[in-house]
Biopython code that builds the backbone (N, CA, C, O; Angstrom):
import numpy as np
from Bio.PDB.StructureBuilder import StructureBuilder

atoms = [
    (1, "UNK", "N", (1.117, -14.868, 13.082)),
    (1, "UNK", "CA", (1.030, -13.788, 12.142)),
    (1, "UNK", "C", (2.449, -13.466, 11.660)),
    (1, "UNK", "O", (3.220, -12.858, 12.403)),
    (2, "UNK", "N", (2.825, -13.877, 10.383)),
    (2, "UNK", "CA", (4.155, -13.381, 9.906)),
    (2, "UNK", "C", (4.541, -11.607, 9.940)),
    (2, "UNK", "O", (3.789, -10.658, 9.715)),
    (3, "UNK", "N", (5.810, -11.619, 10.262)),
    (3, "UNK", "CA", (6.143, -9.844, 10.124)),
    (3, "UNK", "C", (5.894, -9.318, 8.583)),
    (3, "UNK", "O", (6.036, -9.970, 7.549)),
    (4, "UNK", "N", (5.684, -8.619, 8.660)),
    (4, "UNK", "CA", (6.019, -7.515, 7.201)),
    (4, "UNK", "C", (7.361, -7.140, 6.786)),
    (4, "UNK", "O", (8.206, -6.438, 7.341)),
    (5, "UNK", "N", (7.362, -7.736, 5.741)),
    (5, "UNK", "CA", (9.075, -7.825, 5.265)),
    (5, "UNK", "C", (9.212, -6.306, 4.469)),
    (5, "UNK", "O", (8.267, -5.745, 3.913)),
    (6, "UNK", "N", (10.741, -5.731, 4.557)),
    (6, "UNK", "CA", (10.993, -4.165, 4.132)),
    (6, "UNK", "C", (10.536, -4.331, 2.725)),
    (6, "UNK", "O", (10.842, -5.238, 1.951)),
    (7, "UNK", "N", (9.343, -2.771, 2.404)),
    (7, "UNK", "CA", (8.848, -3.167, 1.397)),
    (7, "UNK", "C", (9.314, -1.373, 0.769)),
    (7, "UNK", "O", (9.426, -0.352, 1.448)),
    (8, "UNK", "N", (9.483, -1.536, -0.597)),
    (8, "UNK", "CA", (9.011, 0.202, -1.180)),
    (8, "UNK", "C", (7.950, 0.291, -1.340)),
    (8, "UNK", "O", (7.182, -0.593, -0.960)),
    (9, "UNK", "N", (7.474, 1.551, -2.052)),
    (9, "UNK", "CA", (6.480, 2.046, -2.475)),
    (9, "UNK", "C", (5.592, 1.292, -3.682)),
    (9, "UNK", "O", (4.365, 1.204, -3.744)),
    (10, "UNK", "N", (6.543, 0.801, -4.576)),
    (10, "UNK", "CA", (6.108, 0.492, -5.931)),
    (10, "UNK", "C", (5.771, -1.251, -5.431)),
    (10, "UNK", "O", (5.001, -1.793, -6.224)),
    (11, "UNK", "N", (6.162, -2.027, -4.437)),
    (11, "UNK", "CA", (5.295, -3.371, -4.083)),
    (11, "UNK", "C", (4.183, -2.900, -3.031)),
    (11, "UNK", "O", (3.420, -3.806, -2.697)),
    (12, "UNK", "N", (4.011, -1.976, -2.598)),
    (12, "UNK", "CA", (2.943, -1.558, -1.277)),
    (12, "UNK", "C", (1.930, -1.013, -2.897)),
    (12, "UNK", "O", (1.239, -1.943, -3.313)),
    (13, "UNK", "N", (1.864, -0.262, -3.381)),
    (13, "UNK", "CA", (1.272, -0.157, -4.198)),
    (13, "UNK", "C", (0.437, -1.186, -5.354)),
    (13, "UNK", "O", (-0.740, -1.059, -5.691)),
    (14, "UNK", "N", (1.538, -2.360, -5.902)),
    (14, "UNK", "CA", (0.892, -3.360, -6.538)),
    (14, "UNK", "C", (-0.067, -3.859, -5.323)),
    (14, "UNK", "O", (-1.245, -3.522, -5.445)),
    (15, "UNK", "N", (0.276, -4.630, -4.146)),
    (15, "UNK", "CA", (-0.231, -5.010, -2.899)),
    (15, "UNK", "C", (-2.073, -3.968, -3.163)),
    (15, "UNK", "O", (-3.197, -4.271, -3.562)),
    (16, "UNK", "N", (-1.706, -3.301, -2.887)),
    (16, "UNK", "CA", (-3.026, -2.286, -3.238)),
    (16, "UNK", "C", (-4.156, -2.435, -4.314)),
    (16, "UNK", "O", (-5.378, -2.495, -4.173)),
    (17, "UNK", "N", (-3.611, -2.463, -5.085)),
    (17, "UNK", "CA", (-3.969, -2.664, -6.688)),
    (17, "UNK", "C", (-4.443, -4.103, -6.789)),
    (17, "UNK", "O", (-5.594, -4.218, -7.211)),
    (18, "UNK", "N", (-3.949, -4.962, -6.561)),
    (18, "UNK", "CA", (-4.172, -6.626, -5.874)),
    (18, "UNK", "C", (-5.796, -7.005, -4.786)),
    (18, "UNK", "O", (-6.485, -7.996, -4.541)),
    (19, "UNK", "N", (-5.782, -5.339, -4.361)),
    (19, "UNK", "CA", (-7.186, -5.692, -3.653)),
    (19, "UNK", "C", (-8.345, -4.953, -3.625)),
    (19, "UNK", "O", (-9.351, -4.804, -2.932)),
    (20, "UNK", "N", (-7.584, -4.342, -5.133)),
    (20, "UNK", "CA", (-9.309, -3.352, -5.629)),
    (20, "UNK", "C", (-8.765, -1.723, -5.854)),
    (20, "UNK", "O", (-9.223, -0.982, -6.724)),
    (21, "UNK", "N", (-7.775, -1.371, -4.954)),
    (21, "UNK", "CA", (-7.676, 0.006, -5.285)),
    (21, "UNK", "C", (-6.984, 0.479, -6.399)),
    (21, "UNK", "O", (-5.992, -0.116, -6.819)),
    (22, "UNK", "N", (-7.531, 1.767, -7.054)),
    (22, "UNK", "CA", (-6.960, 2.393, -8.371)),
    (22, "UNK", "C", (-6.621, 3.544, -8.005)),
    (22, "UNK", "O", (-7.071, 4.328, -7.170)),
    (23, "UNK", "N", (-5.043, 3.592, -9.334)),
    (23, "UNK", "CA", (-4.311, 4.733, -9.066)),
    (23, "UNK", "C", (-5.130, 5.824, -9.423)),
    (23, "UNK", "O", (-5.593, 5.673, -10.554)),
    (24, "UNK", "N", (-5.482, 6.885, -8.858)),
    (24, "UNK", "CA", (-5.883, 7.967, -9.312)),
    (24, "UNK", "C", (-5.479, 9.130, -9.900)),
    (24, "UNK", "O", (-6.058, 9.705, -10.821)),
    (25, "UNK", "N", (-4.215, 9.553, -9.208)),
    (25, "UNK", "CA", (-3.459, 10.663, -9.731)),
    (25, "UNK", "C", (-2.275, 10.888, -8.101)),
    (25, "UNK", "O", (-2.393, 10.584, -6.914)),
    (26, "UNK", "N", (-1.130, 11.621, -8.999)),
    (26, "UNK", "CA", (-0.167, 11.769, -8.340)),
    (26, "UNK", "C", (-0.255, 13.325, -7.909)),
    (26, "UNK", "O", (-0.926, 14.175, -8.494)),
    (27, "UNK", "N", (0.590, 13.538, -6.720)),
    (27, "UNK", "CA", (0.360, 15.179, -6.340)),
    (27, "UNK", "C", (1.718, 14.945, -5.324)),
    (27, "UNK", "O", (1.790, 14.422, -4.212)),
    (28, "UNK", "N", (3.062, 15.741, -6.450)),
    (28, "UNK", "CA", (4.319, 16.026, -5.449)),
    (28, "UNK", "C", (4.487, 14.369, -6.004)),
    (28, "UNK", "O", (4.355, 13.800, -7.087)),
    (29, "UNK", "N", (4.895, 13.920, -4.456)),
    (29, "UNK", "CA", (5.953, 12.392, -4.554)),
    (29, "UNK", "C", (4.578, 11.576, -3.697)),
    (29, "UNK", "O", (4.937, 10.749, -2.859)),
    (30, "UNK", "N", (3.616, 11.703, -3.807)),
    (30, "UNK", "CA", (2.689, 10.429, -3.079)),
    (30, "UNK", "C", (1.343, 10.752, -4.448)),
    (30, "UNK", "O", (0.831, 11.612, -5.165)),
    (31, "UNK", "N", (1.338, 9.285, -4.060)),
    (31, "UNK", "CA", (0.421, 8.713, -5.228)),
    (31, "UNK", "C", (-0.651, 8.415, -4.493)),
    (31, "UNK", "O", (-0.621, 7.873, -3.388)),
    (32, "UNK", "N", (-2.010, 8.907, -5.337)),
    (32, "UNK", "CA", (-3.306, 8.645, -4.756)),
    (32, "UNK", "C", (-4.049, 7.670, -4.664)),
    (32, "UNK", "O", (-4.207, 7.729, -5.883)),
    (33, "UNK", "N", (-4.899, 6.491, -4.268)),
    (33, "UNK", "CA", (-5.199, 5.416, -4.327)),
    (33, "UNK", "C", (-6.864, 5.774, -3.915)),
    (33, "UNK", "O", (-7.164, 6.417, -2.910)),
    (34, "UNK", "N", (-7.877, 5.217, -4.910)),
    (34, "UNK", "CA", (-9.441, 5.238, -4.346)),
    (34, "UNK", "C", (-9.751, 3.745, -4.519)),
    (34, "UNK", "O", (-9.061, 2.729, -4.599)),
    (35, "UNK", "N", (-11.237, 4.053, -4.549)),
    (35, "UNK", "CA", (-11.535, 2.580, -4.364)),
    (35, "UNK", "C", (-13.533, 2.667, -4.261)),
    (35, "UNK", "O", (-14.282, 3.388, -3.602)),
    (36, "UNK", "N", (-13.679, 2.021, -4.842)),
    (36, "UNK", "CA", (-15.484, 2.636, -4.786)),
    (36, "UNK", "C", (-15.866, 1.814, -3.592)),
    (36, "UNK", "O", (-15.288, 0.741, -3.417)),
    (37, "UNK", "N", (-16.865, 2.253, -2.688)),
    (37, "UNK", "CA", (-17.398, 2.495, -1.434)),
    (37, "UNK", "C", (-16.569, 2.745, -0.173)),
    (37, "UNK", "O", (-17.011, 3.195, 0.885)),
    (38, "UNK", "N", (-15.305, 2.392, -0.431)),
    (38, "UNK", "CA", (-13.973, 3.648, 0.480)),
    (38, "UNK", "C", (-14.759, 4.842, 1.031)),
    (38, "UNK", "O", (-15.736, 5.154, 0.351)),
    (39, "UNK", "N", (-14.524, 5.573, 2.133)),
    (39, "UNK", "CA", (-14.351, 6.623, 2.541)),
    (39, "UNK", "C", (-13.589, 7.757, 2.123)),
    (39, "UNK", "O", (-14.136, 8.738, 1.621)),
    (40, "UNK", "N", (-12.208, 7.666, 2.324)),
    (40, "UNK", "CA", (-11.558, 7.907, 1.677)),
    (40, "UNK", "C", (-10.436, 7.407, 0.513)),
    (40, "UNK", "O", (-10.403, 6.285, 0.009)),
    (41, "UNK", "N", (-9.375, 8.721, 0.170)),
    (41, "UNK", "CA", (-8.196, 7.913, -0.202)),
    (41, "UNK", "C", (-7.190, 7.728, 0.189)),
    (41, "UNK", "O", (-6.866, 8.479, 1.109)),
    (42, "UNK", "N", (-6.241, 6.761, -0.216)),
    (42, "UNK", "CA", (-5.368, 6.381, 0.352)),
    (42, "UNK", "C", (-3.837, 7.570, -0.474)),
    (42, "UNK", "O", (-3.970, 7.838, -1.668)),
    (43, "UNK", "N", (-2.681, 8.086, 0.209)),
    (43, "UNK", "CA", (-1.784, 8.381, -0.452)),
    (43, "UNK", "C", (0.048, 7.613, 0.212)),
    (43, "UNK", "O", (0.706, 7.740, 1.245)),
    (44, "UNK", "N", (0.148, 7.151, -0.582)),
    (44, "UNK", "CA", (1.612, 6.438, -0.461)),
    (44, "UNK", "C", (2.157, 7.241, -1.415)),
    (44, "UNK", "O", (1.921, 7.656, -2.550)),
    (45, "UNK", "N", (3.376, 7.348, -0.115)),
    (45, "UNK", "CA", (4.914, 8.128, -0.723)),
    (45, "UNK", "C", (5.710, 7.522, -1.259)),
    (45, "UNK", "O", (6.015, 6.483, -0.673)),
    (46, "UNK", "N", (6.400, 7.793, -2.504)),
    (46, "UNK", "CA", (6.873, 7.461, -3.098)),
    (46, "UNK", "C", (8.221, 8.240, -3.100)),
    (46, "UNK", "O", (8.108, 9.332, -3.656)),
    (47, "UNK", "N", (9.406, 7.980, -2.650)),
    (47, "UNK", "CA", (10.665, 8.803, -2.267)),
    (47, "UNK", "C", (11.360, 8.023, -2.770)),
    (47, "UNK", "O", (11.827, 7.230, -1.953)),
    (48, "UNK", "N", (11.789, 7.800, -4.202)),
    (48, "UNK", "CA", (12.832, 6.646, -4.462)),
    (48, "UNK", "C", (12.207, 5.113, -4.444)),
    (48, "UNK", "O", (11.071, 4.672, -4.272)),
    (49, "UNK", "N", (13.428, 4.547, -4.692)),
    (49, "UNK", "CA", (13.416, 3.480, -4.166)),
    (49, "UNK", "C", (13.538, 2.829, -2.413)),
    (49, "UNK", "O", (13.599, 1.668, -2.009)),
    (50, "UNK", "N", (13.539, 3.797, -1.868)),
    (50, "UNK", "CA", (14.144, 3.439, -0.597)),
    (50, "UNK", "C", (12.894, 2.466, 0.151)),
    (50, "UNK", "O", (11.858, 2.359, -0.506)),
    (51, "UNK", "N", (12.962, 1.722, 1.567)),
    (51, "UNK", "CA", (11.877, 0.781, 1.847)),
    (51, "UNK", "C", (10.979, 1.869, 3.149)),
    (51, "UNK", "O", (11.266, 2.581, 4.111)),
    (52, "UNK", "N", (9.967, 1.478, 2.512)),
    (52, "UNK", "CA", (8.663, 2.232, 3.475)),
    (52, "UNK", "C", (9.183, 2.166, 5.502)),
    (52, "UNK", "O", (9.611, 1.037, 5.744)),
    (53, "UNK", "N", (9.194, 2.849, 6.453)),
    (53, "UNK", "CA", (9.061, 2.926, 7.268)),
    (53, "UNK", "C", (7.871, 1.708, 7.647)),
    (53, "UNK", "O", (6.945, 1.635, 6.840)),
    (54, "UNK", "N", (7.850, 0.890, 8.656)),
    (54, "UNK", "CA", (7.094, -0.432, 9.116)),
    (54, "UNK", "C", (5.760, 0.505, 9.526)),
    (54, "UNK", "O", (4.657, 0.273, 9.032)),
    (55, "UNK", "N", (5.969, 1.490, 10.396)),
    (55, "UNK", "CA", (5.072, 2.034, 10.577)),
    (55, "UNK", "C", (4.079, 2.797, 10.024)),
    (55, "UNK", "O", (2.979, 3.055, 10.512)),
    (56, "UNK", "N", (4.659, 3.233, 8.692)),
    (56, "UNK", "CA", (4.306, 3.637, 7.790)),
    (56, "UNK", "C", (2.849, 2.454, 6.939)),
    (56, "UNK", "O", (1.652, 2.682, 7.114)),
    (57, "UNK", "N", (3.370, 1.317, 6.108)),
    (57, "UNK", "CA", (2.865, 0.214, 5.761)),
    (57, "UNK", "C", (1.656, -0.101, 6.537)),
    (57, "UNK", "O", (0.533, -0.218, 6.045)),
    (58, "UNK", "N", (1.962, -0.235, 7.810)),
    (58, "UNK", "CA", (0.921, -0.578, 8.844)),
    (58, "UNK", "C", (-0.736, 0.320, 8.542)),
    (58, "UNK", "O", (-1.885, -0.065, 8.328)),
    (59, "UNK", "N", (-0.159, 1.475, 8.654)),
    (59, "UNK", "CA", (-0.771, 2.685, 8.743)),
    (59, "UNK", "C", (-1.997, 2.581, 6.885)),
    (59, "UNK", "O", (-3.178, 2.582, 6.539)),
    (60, "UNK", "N", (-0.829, 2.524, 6.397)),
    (60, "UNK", "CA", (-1.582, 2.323, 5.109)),
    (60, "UNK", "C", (-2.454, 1.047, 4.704)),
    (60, "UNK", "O", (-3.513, 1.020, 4.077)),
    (61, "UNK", "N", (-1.660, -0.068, 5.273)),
    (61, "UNK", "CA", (-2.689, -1.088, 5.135)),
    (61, "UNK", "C", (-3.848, -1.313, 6.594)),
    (61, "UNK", "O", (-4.520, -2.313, 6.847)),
    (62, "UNK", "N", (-3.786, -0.313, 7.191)),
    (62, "UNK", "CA", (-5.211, -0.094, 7.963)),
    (62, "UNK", "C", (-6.255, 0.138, 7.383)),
    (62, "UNK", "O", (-7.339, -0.443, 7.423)),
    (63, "UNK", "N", (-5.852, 1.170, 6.729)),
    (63, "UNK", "CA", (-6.477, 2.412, 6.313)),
    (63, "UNK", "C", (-7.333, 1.456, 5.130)),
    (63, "UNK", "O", (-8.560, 1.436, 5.233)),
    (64, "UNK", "N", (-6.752, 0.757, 4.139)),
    (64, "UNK", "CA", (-7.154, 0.106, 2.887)),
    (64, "UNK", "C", (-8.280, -1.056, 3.933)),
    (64, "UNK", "O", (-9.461, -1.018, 3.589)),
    (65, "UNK", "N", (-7.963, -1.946, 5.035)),
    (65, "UNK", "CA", (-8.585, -2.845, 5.388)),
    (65, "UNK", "C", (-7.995, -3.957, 4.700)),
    (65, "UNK", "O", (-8.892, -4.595, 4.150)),
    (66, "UNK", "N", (-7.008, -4.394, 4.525)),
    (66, "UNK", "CA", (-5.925, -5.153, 4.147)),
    (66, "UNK", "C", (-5.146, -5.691, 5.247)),
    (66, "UNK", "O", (-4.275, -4.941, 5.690)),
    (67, "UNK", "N", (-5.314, -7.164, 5.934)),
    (67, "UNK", "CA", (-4.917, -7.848, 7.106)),
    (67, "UNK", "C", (-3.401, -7.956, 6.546)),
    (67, "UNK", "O", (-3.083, -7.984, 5.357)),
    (68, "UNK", "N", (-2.406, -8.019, 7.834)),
    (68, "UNK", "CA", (-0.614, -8.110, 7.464)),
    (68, "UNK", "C", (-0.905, -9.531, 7.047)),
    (68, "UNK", "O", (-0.047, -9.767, 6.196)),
    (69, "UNK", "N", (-1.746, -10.724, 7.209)),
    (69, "UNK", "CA", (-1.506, -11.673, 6.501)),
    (69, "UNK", "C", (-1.767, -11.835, 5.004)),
    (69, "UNK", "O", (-1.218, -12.599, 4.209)),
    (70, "UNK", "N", (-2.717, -10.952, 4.811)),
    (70, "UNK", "CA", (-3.135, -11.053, 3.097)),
    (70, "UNK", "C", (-2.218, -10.457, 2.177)),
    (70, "UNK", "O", (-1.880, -10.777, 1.037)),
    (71, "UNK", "N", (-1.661, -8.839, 3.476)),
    (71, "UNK", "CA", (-0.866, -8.539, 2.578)),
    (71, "UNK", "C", (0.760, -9.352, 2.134)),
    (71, "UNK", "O", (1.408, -9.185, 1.101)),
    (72, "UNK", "N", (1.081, -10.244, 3.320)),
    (72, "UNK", "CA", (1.901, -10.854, 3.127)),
    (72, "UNK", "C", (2.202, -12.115, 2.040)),
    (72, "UNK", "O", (3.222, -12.672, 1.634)),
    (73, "UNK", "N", (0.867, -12.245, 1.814)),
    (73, "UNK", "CA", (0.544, -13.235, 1.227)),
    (73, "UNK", "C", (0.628, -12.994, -0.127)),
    (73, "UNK", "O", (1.241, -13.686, -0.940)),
    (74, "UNK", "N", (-0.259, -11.595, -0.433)),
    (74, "UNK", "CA", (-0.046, -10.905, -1.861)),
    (74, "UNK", "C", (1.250, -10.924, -2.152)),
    (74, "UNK", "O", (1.558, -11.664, -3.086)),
    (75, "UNK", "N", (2.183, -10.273, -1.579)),
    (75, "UNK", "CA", (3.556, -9.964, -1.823)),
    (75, "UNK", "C", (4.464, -11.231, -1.900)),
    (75, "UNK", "O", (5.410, -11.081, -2.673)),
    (76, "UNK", "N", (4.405, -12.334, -1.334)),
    (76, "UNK", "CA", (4.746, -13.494, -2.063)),
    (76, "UNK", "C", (3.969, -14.032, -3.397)),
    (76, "UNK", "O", (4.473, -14.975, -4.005)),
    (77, "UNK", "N", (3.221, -13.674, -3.682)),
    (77, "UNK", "CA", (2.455, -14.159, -5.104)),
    (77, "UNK", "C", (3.139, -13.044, -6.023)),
    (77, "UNK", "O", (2.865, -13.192, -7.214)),
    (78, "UNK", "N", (3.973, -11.955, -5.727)),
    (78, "UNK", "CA", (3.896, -10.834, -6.968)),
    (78, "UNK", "C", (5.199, -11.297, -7.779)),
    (78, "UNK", "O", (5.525, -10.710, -8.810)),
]
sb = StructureBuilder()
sb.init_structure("model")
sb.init_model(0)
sb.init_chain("A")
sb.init_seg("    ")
for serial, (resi, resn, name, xyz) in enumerate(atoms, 1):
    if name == "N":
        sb.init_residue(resn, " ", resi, " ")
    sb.init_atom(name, np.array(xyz, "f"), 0.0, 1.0, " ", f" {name:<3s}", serial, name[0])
structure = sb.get_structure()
């Protein structure tokens, strides 16, 4: 299983978008993410450019059901 390379907000987001979810609306500095038959939504922070916390990413691509290999995989295709 490859690591998750330091990512921002704005490639964790395409990554997202890449596997069905749509932006919905922003509130403050995190952007909303749905997705039809989701539970819920997803919100990624957006603070700059700076790179997401690992733990952070993780957390979010749980949540979506997005394996670290697909997402790794996406993010070399972008």
């Amino acid at each position: 299983m490859p690591p998750l390379p330091a990512i921002n907000a704005d490639i964790l987001s395409r990554v997202l978008e890449r596997h069905g979810w749509v932006f919905q609306r922003q509130r403050g500095s995190h952007r909303i993410y749905t997705k039809d038959g989701a539970s819920r939504p997803i919100p990624i922070p957006h603070h700059g450019n700076n790179p997401l916390k690992p733990g952070t990413v993780r957390a979010i691509l749980r949540q979506a059901s997005i394996s670290r290999d697909e997402a790794v995989e996406t993010i070399r295709s972008l």
